[in-house]
BALUM-294722 format. One record per residue: residue number from 0; x, y, z of N, C-alpha, C in turn. Coordinates in steps of 0.2 Angstrom, whole numbers, padded with zeros to 4 digits. Example, Ala and Ser with C-alpha at 12.3 -4.5 7.8 and 13.67 -1.06 7.14 Angstrom:
2
0, 0066, -0028, 0039, 0062, -0022, 0039, 0066, -0016, 0039 .
1, 0064, -0011, 0035, 0068, -0005, 0036, 0064, 0000, 0039 .
//
This chain:
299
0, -0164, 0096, 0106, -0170, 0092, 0107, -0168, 0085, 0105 .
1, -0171, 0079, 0111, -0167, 0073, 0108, -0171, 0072, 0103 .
2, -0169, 0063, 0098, -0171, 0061, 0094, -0179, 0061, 0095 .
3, -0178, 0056, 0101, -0186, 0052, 0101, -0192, 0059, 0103 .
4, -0190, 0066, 0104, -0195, 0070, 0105, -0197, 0072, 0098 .
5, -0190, 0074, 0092, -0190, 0075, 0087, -0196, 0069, 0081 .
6, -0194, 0063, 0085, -0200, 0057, 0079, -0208, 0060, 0083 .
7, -0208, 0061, 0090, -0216, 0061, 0091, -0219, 0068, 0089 .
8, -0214, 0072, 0088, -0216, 0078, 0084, -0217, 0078, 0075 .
9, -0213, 0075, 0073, -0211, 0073, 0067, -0220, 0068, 0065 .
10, -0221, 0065, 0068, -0226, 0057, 0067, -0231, 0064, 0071 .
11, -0235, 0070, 0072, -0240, 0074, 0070, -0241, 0076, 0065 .
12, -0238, 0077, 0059, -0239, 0078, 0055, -0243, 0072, 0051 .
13, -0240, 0067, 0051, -0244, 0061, 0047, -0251, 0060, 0050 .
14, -0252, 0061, 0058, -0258, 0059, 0059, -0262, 0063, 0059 .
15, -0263, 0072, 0057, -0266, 0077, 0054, -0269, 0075, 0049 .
16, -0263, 0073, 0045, -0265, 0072, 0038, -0272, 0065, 0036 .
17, -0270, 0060, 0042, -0276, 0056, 0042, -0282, 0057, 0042 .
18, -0284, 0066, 0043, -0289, 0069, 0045, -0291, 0071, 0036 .
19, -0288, 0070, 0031, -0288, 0073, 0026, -0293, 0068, 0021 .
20, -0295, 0065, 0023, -0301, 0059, 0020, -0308, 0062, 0023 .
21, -0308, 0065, 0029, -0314, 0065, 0033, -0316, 0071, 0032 .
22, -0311, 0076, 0031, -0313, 0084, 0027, -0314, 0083, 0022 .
23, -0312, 0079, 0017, -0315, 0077, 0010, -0322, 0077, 0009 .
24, -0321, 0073, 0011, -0330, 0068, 0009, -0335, 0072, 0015 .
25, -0334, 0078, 0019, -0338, 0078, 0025, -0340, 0086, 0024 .
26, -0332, 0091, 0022, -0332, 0095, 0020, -0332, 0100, 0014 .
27, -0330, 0097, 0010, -0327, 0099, 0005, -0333, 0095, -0003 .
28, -0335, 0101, -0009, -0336, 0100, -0014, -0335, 0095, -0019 .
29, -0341, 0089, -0021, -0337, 0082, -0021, -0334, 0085, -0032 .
30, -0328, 0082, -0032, -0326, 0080, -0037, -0323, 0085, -0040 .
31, -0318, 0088, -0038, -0315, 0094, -0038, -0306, 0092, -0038 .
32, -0304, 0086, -0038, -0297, 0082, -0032, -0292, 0088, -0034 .
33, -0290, 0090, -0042, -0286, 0097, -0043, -0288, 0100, -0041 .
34, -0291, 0105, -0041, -0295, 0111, -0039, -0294, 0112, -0030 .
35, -0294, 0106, -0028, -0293, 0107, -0021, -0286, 0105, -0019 .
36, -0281, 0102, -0021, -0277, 0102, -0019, -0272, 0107, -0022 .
37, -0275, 0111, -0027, -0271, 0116, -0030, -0273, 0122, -0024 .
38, -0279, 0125, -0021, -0282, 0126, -0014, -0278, 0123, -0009 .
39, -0275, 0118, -0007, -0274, 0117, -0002, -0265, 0121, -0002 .
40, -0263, 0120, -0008, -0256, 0121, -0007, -0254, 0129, -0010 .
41, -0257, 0128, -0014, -0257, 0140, -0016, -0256, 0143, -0011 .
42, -0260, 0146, -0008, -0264, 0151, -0001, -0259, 0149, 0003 .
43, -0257, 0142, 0008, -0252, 0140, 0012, -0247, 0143, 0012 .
44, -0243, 0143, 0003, -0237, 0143, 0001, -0235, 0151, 0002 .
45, -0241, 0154, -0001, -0242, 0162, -0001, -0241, 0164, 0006 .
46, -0246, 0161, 0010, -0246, 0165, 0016, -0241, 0162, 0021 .
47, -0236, 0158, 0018, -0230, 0156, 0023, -0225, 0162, 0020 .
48, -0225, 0163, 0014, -0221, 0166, 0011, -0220, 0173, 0013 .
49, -0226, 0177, 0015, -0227, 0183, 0018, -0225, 0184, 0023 .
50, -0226, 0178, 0028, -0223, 0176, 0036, -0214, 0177, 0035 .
51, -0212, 0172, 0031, -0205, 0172, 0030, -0202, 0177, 0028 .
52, -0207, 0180, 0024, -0203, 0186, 0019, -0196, 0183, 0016 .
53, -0196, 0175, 0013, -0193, 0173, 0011, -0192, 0171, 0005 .
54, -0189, 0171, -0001, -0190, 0169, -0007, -0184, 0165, -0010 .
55, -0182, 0159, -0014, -0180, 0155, -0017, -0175, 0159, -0022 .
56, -0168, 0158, -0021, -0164, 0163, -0025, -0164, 0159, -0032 .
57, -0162, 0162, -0038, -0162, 0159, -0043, -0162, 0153, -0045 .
58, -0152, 0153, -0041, -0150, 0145, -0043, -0156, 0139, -0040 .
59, -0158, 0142, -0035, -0164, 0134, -0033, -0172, 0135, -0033 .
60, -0172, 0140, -0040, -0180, 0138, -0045, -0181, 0131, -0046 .
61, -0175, 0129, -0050, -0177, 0122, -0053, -0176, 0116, -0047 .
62, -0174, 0117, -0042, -0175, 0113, -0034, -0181, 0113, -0033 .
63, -0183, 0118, -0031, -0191, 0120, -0028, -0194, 0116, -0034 .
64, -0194, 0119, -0038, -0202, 0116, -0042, -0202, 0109, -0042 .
65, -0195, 0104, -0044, -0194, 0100, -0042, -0196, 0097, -0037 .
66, -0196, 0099, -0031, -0199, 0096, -0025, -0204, 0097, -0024 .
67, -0208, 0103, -0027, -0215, 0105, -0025, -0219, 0100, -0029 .
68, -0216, 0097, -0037, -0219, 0092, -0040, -0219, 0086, -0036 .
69, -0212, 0083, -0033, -0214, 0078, -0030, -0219, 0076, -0023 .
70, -0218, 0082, -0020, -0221, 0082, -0012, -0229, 0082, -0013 .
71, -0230, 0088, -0019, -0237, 0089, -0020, -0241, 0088, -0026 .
72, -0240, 0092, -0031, -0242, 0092, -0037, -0244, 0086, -0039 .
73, -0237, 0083, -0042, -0237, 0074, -0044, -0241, 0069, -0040 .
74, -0238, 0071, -0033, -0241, 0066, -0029, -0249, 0065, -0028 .
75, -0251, 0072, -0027, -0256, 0074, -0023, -0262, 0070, -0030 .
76, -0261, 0071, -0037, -0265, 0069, -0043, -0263, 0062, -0043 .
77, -0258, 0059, -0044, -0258, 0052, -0042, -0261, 0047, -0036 .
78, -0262, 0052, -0029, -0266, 0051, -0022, -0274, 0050, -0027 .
79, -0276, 0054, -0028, -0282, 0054, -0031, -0283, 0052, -0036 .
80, -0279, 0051, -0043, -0279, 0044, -0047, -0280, 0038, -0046 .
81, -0278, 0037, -0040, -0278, 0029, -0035, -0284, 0028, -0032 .
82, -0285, 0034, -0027, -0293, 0035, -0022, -0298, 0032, -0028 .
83, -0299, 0037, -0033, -0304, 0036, -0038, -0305, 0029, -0041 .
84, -0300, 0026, -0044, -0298, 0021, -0048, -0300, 0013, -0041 .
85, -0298, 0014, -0037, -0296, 0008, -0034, -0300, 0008, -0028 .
86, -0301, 0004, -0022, -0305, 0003, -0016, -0299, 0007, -0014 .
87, -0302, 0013, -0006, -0298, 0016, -0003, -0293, 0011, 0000 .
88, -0293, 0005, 0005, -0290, 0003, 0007, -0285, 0002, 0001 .
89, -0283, 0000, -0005, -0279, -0005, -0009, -0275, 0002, -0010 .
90, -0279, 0008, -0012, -0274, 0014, -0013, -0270, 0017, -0007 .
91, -0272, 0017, -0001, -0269, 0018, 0007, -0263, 0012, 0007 .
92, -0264, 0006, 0004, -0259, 0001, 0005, -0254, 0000, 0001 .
93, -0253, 0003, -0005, -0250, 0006, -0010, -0245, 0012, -0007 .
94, -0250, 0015, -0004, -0246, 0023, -0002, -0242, 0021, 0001 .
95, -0242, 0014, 0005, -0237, 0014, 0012, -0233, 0010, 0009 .
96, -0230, 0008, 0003, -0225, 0006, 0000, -0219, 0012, 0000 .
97, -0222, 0018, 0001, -0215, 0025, 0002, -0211, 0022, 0005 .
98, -0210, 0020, 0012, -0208, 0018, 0015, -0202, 0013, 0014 .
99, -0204, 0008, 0011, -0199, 0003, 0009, -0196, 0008, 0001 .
100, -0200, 0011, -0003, -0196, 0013, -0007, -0190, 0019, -0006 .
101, -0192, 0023, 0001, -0187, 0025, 0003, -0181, 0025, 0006 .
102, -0180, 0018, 0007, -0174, 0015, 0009, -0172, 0012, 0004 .
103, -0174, 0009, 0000, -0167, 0009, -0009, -0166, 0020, -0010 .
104, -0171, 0022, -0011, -0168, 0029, -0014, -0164, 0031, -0010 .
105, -0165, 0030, -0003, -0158, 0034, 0000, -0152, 0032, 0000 .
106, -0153, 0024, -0002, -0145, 0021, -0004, -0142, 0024, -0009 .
107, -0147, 0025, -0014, -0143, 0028, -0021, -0140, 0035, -0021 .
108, -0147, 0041, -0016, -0145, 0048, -0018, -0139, 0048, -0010 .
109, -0142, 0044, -0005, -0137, 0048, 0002, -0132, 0043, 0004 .
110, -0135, 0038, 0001, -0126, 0033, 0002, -0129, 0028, 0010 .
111, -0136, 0033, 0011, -0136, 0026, 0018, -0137, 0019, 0016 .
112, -0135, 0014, 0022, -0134, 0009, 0020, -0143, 0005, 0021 .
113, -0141, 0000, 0018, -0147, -0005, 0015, -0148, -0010, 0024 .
114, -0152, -0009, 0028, -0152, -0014, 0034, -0160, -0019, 0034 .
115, -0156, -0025, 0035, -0164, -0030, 0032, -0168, -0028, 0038 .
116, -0167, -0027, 0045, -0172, -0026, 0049, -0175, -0019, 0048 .
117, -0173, -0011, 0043, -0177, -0008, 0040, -0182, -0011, 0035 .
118, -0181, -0014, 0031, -0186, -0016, 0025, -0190, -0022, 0028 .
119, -0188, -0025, 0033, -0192, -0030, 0038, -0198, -0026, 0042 .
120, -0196, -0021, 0044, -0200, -0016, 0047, -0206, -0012, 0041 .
121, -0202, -0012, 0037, -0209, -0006, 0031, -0210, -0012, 0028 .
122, -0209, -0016, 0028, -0215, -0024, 0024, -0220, -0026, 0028 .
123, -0218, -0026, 0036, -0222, -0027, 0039, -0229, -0021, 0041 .
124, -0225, -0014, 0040, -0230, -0010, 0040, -0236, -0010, 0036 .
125, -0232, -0012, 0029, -0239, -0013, 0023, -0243, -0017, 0026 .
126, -0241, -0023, 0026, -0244, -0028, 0028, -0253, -0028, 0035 .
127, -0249, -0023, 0040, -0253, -0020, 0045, -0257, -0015, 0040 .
128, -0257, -0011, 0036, -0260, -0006, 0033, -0265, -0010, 0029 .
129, -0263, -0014, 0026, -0266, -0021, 0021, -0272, -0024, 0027 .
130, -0271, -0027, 0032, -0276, -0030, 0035, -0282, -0024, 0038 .
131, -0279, -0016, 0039, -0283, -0011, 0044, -0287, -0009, 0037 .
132, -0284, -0011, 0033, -0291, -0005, 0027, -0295, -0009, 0020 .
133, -0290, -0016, 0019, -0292, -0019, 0015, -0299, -0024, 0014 .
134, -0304, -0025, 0011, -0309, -0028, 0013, -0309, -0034, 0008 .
135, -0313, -0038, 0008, -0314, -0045, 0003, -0313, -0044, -0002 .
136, -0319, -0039, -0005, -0320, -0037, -0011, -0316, -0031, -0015 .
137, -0309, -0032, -0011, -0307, -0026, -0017, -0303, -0027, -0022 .
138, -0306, -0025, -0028, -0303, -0026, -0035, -0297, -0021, -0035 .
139, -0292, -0024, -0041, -0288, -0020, -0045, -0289, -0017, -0052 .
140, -0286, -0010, -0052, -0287, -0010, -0058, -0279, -0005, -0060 .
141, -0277, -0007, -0066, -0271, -0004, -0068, -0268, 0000, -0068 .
142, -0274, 0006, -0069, -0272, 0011, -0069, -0270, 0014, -0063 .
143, -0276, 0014, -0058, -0276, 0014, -0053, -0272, 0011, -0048 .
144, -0266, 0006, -0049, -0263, 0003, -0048, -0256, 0006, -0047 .
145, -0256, 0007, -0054, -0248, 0011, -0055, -0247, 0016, -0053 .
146, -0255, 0022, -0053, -0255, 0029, -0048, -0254, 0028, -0041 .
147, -0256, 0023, -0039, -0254, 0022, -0034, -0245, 0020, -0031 .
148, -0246, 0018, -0035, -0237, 0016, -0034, -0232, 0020, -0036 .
149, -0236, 0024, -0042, -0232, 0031, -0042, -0231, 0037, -0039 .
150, -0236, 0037, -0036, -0238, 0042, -0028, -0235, 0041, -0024 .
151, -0233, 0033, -0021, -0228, 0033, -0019, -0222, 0034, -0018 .
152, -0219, 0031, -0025, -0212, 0033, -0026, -0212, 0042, -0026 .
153, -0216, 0046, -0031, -0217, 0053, -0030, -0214, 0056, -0023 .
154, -0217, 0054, -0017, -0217, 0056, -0011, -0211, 0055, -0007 .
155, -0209, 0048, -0010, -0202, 0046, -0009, -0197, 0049, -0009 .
156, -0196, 0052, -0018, -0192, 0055, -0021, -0191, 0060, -0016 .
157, -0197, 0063, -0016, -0197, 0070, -0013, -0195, 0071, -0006 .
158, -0196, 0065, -0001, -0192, 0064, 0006, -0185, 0064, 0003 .
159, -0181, 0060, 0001, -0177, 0061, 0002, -0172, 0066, -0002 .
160, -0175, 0070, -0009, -0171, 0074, -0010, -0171, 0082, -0005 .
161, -0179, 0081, -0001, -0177, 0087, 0003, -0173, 0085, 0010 .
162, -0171, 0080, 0008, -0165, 0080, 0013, -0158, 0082, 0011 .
163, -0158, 0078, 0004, -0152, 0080, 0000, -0149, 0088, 0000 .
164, -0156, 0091, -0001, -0154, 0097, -0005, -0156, 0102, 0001 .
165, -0155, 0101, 0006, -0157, 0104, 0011, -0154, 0113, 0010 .
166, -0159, 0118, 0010, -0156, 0124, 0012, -0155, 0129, 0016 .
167, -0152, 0135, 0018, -0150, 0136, 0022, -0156, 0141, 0024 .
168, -0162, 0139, 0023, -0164, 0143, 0028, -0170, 0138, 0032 .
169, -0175, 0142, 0037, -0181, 0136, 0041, -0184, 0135, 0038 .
170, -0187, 0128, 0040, -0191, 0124, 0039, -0198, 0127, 0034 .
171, -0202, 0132, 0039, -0205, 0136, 0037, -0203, 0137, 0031 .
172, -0199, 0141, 0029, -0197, 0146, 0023, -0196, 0139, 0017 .
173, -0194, 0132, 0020, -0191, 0127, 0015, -0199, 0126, 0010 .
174, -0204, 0125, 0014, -0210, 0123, 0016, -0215, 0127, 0012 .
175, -0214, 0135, 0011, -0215, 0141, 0008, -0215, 0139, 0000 .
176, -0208, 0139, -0001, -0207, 0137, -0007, -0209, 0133, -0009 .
177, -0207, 0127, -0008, -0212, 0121, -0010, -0218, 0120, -0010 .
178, -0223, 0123, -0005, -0231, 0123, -0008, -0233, 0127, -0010 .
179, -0230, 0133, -0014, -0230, 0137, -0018, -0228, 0136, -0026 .
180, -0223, 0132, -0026, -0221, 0127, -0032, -0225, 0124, -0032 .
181, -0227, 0120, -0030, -0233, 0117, -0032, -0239, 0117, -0034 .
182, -0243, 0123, -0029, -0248, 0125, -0031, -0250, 0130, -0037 .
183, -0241, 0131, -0039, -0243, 0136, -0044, -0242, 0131, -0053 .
184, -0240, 0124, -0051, -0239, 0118, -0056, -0248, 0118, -0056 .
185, -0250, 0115, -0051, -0258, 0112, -0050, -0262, 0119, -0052 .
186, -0261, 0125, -0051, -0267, 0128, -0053, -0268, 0127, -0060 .
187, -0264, 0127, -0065, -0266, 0129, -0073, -0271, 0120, -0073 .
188, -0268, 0117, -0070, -0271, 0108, -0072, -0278, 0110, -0069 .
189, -0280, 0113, -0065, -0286, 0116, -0064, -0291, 0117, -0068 .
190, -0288, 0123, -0070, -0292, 0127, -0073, -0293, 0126, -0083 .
191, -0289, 0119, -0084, -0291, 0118, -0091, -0294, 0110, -0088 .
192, -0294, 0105, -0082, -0297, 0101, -0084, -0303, 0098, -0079 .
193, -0305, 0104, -0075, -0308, 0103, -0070, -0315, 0111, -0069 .
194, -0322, 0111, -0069, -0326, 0115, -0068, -0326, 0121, -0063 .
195, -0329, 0127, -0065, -0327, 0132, -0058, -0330, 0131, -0052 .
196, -0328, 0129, -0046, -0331, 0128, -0041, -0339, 0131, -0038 .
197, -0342, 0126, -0037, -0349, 0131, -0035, -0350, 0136, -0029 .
198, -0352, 0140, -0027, -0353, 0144, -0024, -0351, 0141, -0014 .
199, -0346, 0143, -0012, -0343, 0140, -0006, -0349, 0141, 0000 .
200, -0348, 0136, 0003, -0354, 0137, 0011, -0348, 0138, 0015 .
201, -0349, 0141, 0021, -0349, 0142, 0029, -0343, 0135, 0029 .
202, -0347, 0129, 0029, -0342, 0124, 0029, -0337, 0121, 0024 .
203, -0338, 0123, 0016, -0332, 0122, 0014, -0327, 0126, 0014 .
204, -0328, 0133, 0018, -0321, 0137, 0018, -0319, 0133, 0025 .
205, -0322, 0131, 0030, -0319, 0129, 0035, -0315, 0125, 0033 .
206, -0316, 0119, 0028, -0311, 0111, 0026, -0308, 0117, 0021 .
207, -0308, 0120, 0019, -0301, 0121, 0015, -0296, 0127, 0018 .
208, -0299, 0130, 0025, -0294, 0133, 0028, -0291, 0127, 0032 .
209, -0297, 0123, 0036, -0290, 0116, 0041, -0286, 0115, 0035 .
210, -0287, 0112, 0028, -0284, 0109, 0024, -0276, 0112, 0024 .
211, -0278, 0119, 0020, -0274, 0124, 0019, -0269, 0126, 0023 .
212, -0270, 0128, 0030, -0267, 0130, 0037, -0266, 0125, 0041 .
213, -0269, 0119, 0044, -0265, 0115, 0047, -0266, 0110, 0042 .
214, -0268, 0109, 0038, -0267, 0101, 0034, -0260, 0101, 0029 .
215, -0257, 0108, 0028, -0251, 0110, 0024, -0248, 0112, 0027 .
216, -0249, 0119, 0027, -0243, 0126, 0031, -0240, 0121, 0037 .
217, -0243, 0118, 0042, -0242, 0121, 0047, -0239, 0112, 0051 .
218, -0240, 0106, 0045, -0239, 0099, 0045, -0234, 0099, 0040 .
219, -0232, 0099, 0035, -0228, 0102, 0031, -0223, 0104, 0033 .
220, -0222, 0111, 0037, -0216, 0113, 0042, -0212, 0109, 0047 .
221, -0219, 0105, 0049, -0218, 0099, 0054, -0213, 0093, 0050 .
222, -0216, 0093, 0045, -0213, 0086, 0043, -0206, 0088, 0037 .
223, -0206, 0093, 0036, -0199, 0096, 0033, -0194, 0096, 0038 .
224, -0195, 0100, 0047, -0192, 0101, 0051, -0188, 0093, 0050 .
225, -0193, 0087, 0053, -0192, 0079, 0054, -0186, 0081, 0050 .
226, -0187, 0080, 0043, -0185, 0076, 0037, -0178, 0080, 0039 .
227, -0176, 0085, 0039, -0169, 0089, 0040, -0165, 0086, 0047 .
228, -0170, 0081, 0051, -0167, 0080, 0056, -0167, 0073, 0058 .
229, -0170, 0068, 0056, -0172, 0062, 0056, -0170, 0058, 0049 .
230, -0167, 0051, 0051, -0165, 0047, 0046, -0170, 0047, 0041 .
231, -0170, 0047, 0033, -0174, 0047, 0028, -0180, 0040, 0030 .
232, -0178, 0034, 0033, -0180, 0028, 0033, -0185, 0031, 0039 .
233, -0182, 0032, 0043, -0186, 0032, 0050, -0191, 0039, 0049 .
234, -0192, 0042, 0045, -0196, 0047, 0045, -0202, 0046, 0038 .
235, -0201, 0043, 0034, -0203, 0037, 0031, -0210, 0032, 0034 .
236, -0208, 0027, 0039, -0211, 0027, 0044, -0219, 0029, 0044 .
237, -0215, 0034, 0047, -0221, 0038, 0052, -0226, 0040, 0047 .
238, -0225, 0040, 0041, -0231, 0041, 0038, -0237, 0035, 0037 .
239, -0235, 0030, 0039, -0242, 0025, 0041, -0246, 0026, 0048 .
240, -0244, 0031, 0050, -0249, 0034, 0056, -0254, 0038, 0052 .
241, -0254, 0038, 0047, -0261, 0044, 0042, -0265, 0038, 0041 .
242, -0265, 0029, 0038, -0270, 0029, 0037, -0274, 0028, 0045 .
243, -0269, 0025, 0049, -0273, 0023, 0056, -0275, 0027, 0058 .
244, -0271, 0035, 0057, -0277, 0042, 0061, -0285, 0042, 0058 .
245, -0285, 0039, 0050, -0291, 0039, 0045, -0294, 0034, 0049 .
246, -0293, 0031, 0049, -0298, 0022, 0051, -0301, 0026, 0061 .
247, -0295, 0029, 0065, -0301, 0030, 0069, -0302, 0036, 0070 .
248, -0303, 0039, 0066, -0307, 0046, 0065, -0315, 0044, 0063 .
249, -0314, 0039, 0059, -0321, 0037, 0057, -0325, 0032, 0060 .
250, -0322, 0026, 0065, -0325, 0025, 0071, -0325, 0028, 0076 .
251, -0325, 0035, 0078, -0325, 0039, 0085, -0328, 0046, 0083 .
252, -0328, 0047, 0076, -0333, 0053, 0074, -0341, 0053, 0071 .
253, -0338, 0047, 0067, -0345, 0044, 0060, -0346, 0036, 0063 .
254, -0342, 0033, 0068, -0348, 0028, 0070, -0346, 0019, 0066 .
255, -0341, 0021, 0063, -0340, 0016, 0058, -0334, 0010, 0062 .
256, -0337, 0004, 0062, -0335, -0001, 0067, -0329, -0004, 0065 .
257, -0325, -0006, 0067, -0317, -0010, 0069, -0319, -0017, 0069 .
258, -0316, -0021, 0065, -0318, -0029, 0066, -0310, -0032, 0067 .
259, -0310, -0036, 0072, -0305, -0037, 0075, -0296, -0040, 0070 .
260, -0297, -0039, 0064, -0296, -0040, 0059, -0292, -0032, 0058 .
261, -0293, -0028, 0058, -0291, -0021, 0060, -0288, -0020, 0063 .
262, -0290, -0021, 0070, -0289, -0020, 0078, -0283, -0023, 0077 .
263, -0278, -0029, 0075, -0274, -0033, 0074, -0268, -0028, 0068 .
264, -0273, -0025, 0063, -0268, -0022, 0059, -0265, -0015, 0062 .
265, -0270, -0011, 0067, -0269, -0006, 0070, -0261, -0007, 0074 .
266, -0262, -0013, 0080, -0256, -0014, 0080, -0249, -0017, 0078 .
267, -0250, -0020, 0073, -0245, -0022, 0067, -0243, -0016, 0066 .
268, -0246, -0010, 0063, -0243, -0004, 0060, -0239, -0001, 0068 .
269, -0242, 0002, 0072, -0239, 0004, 0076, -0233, 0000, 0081 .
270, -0233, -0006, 0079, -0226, -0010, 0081, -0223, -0009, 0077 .
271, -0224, -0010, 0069, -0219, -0007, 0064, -0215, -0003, 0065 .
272, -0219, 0002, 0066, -0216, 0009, 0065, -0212, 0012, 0072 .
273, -0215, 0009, 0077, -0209, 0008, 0083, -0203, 0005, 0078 .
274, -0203, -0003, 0078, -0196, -0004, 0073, -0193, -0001, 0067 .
275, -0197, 0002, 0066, -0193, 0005, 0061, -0188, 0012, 0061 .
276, -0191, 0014, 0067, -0187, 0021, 0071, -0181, 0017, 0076 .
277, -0182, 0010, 0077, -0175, 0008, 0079, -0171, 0004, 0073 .
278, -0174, 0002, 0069, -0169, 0000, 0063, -0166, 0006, 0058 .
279, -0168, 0010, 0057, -0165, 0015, 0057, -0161, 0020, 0059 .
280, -0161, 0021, 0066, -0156, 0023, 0071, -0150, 0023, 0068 .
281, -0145, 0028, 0067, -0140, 0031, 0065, -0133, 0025, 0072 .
282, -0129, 0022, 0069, -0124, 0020, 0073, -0122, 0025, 0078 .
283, -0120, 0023, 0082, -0117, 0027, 0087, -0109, 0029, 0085 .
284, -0109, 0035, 0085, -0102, 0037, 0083, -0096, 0036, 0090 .
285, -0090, 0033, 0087, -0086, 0031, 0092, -0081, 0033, 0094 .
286, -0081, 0037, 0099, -0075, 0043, 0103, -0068, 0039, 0103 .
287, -0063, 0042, 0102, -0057, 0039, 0103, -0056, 0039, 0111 .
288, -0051, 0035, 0113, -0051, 0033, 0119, -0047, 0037, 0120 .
289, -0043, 0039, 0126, -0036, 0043, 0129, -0030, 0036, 0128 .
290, -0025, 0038, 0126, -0020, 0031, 0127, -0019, 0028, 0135 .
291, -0019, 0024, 0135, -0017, 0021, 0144, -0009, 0021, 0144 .
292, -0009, 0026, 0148, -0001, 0026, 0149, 0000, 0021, 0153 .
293, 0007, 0018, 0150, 0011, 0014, 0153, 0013, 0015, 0160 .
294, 0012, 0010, 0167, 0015, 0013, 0172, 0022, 0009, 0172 .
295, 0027, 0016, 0176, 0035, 0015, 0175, 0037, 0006, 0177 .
296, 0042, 0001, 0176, 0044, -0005, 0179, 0048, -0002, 0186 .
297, 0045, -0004, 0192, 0048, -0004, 0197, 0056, -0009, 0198 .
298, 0059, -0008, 0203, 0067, -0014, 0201, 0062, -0018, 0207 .
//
């Protein structure tokens, strides 16, 4: 499969995920953010894990959990220490700092090299994400600030060490583990700092099975397969297609207007990230040539 089928399959996953604000607030019991996110990754983890009939051998217990803190657990509560704390927009623009923070962590953990037309591309990303969700009025607040930056580095970490630590089995099964590591981190945060859910409707099993089966299982796998096959930098990226999938899900579903200020950042983001899937592009490896043989001197 070439690259470039690999990133449009890869960038499915982030734009799913931008569905994950409109199941929230549309679907799903308001104020619950552990509770659900522990929901979203448990059940997933279990029932890939069923599927796979795979399990995580000893030596990479402390791998998994590790990862499942980063990708989910950690991430998923400082996502929603931010959302709460801060205007959506300031936290969504926050979030897309991974990107640039992922190109210093790969220099460190993978030895890739530093190229300014990558960090050119993920500053300009923010920047588009900054003008598509930011409004006049939004405040900062500190705490809220740092969760947000923490969630990203979180996410960060977690791209690139599931590249590091890659193992030898599928995506699926990598994917199992990890949201099962996590959700079994997030259930106890649950259940000491968060009330028993109310009595579910028709429609909140609906937003917690999308959530669950395609918001995780099934994007997840998508974006592990990516990660195991695409440059850390360039897969990285793609995750600023979640906020723009948010921004037009809710002028195309809920009716919520675009002012031309957006419409500008929509395409600043998606030019980005065009650039940044070619500033990342792995050098072309250079085949040795055959020697040129000499032809004989004639007299």
């Amino acid at each position: 499969m070439s690259r470039t089928t690999d990133i449009f399959l890869t960038a499915l996953a982030p734009a799913i995920w931008g569905s994950t604000y409109l199941v929230t607030t549309e679907m799903l019991p308001d104020g619950y953010p552990i509770t659900v996110a522990a929901l979203r990754a448990l059940p997933a983890g279990l029932l890939l894990i069923a599927i796979t009939r795979s399990l995580p051998p000893r030596h990479w217990l402390g791998r998994t959990f590790l990862l499942g803190s980063f990708n989910f657990s950690l991430f998923w509560v400082l996502l929603f220490v931010a959302a709460y704390r801060l205007p959506g927009g300031v936290a969504a623009t926050l979030g897309a700092l991974q990107a640039m923070i992922v190109i210093f962590m790969a220099r460190g953990w993978l030895g890739t090299p530093i190229r300014s037309s990558a960090v050119a591309a993920a500053a300009t990303g923010v920047f588009g994400v900054a003008l598509l969700l930011i409004g006049p009025d939004a405040s900062l607040d500190p705490i809220g600030v740092a969760a947000g930056i923490g969630g990203a580095a979180s996410m960060a970490a977690g791209t690139v060490l599931s590249r590091k630590w890659l193992p030898p089995v599928s995506a699926l099964s990598f994917t199992a583990w990890q949201l099962t590591a996590g959700g079994l981190i997030l259930m106890p945060l649950a259940l000491v700092f968060e009330p028993a859910l109310p009595p579910l409707t028709t429609l909140n099993l609906a937003g917690f099975v999308w959530l669950g089966l395609i918001g995780a299982a099934l994007t997840y796998a998508i974006w592990f397969r990516g990660v195991a096959r695409i440059e850390p930098g360039a897969v990285s990226m793609l995750g600023m297609m979640s906020p723009l999938t948010a921004v037009l899900l809710g002028w195309g579903l809920l009716g919520q207007s675009l002012s031309p200020m957006q419409i500008a950042g929509a395409v600043i983001i998606i030019g980005s990230v065009w650039a940044g899937q070619r500033a990342n592009r792995p050098p072309p490896t250079k085949t040795a040539l055959p020697p040129v043989c000499e032809r004989p001197e004639t007299a």
